[in-house]
N, CA, C and O of each residue as an XYZ file, in Angstrom:
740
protein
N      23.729    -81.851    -19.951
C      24.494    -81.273    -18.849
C      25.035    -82.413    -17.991
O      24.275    -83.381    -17.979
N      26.319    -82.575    -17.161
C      26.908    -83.278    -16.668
C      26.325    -83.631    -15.425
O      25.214    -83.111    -15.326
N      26.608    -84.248    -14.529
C      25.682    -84.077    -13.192
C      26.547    -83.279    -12.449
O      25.866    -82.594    -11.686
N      27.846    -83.032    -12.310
C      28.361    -81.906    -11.645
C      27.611    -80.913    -11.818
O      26.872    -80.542    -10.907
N      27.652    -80.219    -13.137
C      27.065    -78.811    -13.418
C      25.432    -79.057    -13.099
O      24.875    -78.011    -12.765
N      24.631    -80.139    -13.133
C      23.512    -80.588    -12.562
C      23.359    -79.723    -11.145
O      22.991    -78.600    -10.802
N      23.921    -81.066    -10.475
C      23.807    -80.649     -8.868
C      24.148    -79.197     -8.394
O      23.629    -78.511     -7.513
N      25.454    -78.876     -9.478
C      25.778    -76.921     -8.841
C      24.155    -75.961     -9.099
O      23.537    -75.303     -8.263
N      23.830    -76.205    -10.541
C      22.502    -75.186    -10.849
C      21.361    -75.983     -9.724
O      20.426    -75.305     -9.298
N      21.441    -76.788     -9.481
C      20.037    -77.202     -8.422
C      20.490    -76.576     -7.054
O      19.699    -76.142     -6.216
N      21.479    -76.580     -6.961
C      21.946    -75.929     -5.274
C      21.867    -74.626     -5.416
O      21.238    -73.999     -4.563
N      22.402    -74.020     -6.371
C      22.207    -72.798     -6.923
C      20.798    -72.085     -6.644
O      20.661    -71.140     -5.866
N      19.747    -72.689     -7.411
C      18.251    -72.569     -7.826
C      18.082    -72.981     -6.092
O      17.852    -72.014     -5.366
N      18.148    -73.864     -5.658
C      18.058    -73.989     -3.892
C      18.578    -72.417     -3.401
O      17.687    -71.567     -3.386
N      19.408    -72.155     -3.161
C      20.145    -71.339     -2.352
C      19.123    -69.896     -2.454
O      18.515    -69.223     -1.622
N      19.305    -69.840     -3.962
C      18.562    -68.760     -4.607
C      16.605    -68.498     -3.645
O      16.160    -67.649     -2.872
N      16.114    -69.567     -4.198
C      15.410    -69.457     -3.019
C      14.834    -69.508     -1.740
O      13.754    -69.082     -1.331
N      16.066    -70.314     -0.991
C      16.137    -69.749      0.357
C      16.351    -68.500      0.921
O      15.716    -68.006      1.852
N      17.249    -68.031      0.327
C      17.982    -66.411      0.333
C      16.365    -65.398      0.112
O      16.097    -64.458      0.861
N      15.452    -65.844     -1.050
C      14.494    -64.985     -0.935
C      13.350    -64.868     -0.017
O      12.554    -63.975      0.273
N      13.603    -66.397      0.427
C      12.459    -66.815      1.518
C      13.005    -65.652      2.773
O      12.190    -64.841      3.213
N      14.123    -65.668      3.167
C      14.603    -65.030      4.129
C      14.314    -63.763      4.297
O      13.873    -63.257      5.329
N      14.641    -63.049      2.946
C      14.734    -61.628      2.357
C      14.042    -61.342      2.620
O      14.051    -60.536      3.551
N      12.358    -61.920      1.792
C      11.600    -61.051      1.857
C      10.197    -61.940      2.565
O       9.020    -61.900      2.206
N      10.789    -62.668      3.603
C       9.479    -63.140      5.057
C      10.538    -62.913      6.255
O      10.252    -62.363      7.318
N      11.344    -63.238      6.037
C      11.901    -63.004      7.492
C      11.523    -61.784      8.455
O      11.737    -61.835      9.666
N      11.133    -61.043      8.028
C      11.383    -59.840      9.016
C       9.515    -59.924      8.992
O       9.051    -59.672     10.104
N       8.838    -60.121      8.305
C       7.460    -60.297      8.749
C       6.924    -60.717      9.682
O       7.647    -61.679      9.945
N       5.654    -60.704     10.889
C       5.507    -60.966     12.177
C       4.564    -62.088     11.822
O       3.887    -62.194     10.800
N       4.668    -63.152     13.166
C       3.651    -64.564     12.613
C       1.982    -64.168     11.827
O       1.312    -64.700     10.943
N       1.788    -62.768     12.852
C       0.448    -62.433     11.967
C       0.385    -62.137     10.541
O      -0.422    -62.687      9.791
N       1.576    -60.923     10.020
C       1.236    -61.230      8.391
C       2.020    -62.706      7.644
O       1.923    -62.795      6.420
N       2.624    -63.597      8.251
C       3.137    -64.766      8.023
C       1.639    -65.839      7.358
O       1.426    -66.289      6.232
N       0.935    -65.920      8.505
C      -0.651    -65.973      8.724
C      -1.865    -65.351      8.041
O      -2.904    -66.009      7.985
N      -1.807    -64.193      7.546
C      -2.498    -63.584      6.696
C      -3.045    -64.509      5.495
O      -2.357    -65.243      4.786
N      -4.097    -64.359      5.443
C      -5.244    -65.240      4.038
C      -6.010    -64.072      3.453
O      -6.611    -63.247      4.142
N      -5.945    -64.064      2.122
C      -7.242    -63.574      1.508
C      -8.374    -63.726      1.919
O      -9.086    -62.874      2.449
N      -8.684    -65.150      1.635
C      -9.609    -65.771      2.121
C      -9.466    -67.135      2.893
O      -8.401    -67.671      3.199
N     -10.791    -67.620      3.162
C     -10.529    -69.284      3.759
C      -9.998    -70.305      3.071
O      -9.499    -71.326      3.543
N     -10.137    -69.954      1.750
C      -9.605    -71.132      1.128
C      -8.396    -71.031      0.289
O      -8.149    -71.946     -0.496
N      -7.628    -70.019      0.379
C      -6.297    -68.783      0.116
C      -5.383    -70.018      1.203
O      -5.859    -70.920      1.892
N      -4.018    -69.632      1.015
C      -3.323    -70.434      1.973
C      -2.598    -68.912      2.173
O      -2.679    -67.994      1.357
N      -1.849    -68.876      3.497
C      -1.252    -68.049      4.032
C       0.407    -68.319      3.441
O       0.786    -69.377      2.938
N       1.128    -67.277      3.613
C       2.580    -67.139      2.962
C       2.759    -68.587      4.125
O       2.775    -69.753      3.730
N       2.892    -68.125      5.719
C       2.996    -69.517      6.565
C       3.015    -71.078      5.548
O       3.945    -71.774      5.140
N       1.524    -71.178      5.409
C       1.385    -72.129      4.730
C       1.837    -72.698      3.393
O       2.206    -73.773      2.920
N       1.670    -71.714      3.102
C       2.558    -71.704      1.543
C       4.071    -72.884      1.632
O       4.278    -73.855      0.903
N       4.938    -72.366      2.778
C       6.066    -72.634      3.708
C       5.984    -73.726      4.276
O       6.772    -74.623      3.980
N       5.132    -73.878      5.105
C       5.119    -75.271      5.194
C       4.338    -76.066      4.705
O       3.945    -76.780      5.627
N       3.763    -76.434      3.533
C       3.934    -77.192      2.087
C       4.541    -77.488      1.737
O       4.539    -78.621      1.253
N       5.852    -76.437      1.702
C       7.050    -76.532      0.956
C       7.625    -78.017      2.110
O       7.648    -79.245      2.029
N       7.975    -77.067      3.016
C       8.469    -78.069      4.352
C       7.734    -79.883      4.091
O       8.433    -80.867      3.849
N       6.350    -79.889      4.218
C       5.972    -81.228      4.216
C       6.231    -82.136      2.871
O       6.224    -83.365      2.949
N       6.446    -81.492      1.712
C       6.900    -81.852      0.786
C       8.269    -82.157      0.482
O       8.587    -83.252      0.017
N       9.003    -81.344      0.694
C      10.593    -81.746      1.154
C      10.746    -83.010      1.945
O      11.235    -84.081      1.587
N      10.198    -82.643      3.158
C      10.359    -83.789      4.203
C       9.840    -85.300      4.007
O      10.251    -86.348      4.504
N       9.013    -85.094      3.296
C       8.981    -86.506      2.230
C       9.588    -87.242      1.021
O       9.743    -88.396      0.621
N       9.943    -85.541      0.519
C      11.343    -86.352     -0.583
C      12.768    -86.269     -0.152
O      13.767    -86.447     -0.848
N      12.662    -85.853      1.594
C      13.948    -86.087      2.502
C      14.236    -87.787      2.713
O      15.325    -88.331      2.896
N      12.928    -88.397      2.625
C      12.659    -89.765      3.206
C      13.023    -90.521      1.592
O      13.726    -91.531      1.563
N      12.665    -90.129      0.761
C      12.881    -90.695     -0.639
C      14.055    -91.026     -1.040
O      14.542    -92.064     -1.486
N      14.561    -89.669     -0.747
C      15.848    -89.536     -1.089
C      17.000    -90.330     -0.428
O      17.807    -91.078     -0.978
N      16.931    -90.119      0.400
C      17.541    -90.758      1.858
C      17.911    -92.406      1.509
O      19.025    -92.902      1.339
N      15.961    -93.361      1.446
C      16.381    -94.050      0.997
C      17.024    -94.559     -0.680
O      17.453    -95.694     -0.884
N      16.992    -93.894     -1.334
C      17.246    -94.259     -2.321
C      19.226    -93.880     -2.867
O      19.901    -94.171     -3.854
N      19.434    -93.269     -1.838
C      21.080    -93.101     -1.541
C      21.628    -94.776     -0.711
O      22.624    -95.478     -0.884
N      20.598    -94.887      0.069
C      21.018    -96.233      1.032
C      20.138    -97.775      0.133
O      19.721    -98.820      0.633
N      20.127    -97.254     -1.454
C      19.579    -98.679     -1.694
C      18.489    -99.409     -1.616
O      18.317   -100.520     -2.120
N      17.217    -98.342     -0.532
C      16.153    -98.905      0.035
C      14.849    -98.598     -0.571
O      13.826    -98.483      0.104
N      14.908    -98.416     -2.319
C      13.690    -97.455     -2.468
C      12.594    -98.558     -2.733
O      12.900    -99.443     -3.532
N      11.597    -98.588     -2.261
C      10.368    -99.497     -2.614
C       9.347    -98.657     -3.457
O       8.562    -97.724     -3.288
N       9.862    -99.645     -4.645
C       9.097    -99.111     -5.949
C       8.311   -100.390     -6.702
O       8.686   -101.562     -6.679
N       7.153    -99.872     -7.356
C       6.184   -101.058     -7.979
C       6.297   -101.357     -9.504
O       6.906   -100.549    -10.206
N       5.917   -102.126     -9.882
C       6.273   -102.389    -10.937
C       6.406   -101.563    -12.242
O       7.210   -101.712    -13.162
N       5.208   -100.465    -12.055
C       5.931    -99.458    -13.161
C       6.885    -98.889    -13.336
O       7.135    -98.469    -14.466
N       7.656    -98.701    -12.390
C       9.217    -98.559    -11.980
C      10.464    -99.079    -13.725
O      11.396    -98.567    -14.344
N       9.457   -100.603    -13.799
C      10.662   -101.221    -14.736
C       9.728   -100.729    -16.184
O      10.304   -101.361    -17.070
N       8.732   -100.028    -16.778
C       7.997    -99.514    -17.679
C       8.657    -98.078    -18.379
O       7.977    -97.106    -18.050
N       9.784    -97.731    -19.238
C      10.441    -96.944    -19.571
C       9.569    -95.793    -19.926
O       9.830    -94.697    -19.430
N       8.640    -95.917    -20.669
C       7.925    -94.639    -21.252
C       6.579    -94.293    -19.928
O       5.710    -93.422    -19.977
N       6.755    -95.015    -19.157
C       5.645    -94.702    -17.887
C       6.083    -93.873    -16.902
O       5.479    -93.295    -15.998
N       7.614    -93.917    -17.326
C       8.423    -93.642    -15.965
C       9.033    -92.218    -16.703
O       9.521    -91.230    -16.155
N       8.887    -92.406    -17.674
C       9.328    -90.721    -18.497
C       7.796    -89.779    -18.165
O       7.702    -88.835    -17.381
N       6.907    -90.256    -18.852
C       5.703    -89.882    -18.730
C       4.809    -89.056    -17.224
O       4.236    -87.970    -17.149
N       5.007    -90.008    -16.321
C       5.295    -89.468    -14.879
C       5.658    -88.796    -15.025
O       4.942    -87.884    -15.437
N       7.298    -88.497    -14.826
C       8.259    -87.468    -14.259
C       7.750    -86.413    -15.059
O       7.474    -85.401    -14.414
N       7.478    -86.345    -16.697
C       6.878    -84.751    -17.577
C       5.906    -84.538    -16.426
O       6.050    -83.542    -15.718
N       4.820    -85.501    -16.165
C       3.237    -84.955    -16.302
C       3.352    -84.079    -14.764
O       2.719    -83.082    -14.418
N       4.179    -84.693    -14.171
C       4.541    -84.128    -12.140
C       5.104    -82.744    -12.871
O       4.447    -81.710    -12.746
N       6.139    -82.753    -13.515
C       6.983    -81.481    -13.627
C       6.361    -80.369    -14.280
O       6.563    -79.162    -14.146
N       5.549    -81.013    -15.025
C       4.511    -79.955    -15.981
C       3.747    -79.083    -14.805
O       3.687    -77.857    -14.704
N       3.185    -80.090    -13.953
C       2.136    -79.436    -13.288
C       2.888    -78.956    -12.000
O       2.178    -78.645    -11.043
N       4.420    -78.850    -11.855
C       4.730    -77.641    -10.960
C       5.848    -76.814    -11.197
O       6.830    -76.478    -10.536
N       5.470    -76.610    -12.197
C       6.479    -75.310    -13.286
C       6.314    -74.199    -12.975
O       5.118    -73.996    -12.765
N       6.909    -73.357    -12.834
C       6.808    -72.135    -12.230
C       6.130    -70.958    -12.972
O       6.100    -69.841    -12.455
N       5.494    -71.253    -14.390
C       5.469    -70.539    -14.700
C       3.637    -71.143    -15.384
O       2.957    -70.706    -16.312
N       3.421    -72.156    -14.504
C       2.306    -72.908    -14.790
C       0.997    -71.539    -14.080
O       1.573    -70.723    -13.361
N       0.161    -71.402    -14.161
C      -0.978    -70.416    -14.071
C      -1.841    -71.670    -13.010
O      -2.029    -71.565    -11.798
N      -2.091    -72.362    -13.548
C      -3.489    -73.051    -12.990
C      -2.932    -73.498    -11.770
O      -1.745    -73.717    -11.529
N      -4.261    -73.651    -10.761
C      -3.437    -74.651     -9.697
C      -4.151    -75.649     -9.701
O      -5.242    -75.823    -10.242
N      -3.225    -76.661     -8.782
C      -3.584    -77.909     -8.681
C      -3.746    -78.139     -7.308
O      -2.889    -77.641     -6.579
N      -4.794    -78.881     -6.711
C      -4.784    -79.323     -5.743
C      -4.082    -80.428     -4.901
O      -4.305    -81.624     -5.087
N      -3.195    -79.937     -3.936
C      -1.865    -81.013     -3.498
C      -2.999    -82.547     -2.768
O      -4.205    -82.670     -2.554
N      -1.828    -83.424     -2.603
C      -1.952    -84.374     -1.728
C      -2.294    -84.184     -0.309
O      -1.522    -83.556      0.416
N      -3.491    -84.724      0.181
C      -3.764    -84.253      1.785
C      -2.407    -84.709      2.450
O      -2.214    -84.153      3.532
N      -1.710    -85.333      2.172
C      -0.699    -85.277      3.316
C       0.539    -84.503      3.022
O       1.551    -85.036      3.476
N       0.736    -83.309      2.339
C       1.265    -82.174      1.964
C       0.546    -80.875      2.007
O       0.958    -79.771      1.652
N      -0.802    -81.266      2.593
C      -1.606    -79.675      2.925
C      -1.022    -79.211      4.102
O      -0.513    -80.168      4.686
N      -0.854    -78.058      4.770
C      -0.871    -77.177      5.987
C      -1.681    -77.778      6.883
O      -2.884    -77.610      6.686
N      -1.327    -78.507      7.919
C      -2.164    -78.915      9.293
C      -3.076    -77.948      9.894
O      -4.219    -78.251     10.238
N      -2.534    -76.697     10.029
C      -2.988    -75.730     11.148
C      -3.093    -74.397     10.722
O      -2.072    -73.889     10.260
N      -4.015    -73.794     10.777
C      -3.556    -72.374      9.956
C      -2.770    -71.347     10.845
O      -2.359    -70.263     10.429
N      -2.655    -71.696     11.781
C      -1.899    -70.270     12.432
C      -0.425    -70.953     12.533
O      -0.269    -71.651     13.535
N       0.561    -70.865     11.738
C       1.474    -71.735     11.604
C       2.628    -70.817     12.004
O       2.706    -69.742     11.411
N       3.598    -71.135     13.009
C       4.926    -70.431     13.745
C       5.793    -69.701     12.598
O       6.039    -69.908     11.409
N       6.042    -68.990     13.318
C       7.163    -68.204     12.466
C       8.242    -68.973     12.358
O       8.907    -68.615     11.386
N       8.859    -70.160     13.112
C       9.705    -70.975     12.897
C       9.673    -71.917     11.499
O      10.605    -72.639     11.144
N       8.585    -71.776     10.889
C       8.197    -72.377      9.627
C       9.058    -71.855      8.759
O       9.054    -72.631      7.804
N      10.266    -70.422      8.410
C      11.066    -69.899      8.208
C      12.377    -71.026      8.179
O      12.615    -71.645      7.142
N      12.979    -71.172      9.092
C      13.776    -71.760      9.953
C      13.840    -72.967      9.622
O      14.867    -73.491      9.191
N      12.627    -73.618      9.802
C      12.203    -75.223      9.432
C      12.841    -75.561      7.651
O      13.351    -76.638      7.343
N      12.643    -74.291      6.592
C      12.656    -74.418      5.746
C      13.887    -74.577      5.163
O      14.166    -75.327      4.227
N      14.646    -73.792      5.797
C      16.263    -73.197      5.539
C      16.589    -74.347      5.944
O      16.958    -74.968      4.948
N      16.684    -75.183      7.131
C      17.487    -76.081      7.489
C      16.869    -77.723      6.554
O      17.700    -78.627      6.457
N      15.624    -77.921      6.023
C      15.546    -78.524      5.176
C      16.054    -78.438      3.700
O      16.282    -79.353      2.909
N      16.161    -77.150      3.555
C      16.915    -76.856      2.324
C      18.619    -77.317      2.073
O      19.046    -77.814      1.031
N      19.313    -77.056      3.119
C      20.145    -77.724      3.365
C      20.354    -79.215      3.347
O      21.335    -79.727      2.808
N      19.373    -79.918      3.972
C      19.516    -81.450      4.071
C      19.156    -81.936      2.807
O      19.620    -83.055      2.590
N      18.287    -81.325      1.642
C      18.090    -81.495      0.515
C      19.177    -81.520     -0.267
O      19.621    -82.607     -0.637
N      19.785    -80.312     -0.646
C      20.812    -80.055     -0.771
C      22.001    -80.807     -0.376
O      23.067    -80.684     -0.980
N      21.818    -81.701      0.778
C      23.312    -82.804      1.138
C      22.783    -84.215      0.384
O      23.563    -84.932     -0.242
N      21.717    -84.436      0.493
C      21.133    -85.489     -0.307
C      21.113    -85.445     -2.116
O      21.543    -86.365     -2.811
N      20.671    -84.496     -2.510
C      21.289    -84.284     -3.743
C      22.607    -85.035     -4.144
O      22.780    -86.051     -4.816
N      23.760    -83.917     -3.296
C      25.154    -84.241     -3.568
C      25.606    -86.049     -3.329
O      26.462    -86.744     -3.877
N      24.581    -86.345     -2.259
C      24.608    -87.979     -1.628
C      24.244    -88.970     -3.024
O      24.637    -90.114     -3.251
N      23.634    -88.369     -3.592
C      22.686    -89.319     -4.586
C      23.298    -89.175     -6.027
O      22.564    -89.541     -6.944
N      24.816    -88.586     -6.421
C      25.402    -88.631     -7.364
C      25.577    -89.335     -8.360
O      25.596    -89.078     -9.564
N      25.748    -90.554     -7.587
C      25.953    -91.986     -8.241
C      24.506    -92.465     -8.696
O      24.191    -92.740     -9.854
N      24.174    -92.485     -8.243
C      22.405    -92.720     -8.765
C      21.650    -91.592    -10.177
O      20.906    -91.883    -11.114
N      22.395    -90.001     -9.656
C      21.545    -89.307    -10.548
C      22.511    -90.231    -11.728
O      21.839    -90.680    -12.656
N      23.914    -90.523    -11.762
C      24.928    -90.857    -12.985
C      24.351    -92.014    -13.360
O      24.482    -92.119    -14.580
N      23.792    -92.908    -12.915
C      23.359    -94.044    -13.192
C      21.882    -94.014    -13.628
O      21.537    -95.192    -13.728
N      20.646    -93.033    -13.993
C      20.124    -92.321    -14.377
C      18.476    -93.251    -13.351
O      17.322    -93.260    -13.779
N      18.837    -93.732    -12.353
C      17.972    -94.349    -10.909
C      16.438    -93.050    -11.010
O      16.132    -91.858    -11.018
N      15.830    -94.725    -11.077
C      14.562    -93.957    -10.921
C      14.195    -94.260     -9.711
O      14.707    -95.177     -9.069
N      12.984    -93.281     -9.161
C      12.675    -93.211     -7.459
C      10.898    -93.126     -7.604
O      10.168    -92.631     -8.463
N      10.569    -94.030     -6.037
C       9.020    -93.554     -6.042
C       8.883    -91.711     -5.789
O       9.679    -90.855     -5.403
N       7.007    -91.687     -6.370
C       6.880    -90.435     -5.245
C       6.283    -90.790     -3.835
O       5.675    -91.847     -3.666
N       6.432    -90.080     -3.053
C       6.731    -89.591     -1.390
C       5.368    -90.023     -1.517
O       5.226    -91.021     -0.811
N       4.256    -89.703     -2.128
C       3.183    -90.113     -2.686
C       2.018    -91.522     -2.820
O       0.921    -91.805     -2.339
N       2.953    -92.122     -3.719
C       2.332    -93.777     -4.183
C       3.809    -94.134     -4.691
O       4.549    -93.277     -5.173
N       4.124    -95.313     -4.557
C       5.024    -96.173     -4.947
C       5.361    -96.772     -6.444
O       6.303    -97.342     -6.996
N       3.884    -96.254     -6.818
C       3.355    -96.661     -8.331
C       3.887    -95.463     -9.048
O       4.433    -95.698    -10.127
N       3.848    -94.647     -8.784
C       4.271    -93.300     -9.241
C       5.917    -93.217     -9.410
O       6.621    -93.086     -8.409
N       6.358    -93.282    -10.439
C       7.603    -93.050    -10.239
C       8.412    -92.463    -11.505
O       8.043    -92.645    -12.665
N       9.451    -91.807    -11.171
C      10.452    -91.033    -12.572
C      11.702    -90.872    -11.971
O      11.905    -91.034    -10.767
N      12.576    -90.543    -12.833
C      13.827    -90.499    -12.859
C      14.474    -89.977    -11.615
O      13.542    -89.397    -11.057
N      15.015    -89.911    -11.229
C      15.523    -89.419     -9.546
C      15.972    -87.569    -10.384
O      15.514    -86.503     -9.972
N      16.718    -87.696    -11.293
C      17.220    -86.619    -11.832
C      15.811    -85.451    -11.779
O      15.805    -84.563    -10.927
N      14.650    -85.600    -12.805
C      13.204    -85.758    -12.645
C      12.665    -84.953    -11.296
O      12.034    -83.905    -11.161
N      13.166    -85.854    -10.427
C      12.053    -85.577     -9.633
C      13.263    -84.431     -8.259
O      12.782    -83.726     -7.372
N      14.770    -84.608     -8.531
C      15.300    -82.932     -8.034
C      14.610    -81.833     -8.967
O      14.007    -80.882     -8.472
N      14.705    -81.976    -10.027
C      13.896    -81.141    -11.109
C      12.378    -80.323    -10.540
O      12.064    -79.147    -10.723
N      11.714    -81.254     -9.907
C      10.341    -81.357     -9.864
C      10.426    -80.378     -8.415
O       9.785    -79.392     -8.052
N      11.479    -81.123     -7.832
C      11.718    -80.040     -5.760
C      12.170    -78.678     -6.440
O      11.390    -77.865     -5.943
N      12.836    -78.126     -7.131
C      12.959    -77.252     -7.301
C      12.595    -76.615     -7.975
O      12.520    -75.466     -7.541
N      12.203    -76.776     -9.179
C      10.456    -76.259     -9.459
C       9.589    -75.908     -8.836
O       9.084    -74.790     -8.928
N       9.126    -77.075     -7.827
C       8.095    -76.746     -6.985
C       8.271    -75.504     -5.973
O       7.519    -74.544     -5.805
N       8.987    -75.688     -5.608
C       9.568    -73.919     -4.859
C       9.279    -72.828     -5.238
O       8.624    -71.981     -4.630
N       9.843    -72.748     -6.488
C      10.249    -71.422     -7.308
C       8.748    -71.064     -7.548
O       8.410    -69.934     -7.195
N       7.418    -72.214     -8.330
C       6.354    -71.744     -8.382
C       5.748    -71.387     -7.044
O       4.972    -70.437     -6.947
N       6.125    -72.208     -5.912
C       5.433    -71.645     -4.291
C       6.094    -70.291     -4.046
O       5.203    -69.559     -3.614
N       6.836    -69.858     -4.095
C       8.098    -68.900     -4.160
C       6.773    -67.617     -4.447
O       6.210    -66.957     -3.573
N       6.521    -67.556     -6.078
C       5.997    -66.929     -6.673
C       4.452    -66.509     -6.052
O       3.978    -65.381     -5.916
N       3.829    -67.880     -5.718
C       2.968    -67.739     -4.853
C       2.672    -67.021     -3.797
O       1.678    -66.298     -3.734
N       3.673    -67.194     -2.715
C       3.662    -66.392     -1.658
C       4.221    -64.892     -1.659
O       4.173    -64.143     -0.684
N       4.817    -64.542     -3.047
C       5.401    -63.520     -2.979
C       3.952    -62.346     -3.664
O       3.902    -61.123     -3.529
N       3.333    -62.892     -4.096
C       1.740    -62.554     -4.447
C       1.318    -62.299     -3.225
O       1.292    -61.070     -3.161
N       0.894    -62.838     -1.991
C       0.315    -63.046     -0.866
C       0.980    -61.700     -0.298
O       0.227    -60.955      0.329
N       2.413    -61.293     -0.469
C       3.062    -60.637      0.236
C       2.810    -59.240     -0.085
O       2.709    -58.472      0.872
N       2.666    -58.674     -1.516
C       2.308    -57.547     -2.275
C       0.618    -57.430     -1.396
O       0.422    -56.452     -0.675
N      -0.075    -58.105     -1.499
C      -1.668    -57.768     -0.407
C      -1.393    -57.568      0.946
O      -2.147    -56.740      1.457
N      -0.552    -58.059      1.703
C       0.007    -57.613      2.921
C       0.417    -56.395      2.929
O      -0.406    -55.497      3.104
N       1.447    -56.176      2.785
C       1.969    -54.853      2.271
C       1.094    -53.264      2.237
O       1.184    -52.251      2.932
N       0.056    -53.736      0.811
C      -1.015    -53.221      0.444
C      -1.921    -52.262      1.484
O      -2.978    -51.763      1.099
């Protein structure tokens, strides 16, 4: 696929689930936003802003790696390390993956009673994702690999790792839309 038709299906697959985030949380009140199964359940909220703290780190990735600035370690220049990465990340947030995995503490939910603005927060990051994408053209064409938000050591294809943001959604997506059917309930 070209990177035009690239970037349209990733904005696409973006849009797509912002539009559902909206649809079907928006009109929900911070309390069922907040709602847990249990203690160790994350709330739709949280779910959301995961999404949010995760973005907002491959806002910073991205960002620099449009301006030239990406600080990456030496596996960076390791071809089959840097393929290998990008599968083993994408594998494990496929939407259609069953198991979970336990995130990075600095992508967990801070607080559990988390604002309804966490909505809001999301949409307008989705957007800045979405301008960064289109920013990083020349790079996805030039087939630029990037750290993760993560470790520096960690790294895959920039193409890869839009792959990996929007993935990761669609399976949180799915997630919280589970959370939402017990609300309901």
């Amino acid at each position: 696929m070209n990177i035009e038709k690239a970037i349209k299906a990733w904005h696409e697959r973006l849009d797509s689930v912002t539009q559902q985030v909206e649809d079907e949380f928006g009109a929900l009140t911070q309390e069922q936003l907040n709602w847990k199964l249990s203690a160790s359940e994350w709330s739709i909220a949280e779910v959301l802003e995961h999404l949010n703290l995760v973005n907002a780190s491959y806002e910073k990735v991205l960002l620099d790696a449009a301006n030239g600035k990406s600080d990456m370690g030496f596996t960076s220049k390791i071809g089959f390390v840097v393929n290998f990465l990008g599968k083993m990340i994408y594998d494990s947030v496929e939407p259609s993956r069953v198991k979970k995995i336990k995130t990075f503490p600095i992508w967990e939910p801070v607080q559990s009673d988390v604002s309804k603005d966490v909505i809001a927060d999301f949409k307008k990051l989705q957007q800045d994702i979405k301008t960064l994408i289109k920013n990083c053209k020349p790079l996805l064409k030039n087939d630029a690999v990037i750290p993760s938000p993560v470790n520096r050591y960690i790294v895959y294809k920039l193409r890869k790792a839009v792959e990996i943001i929007v993935s990761h959604e669609e399976r949180h997506l799915k997630q919280a839309m589970r959370i939402k059917v017990l609300i309901i309930d």
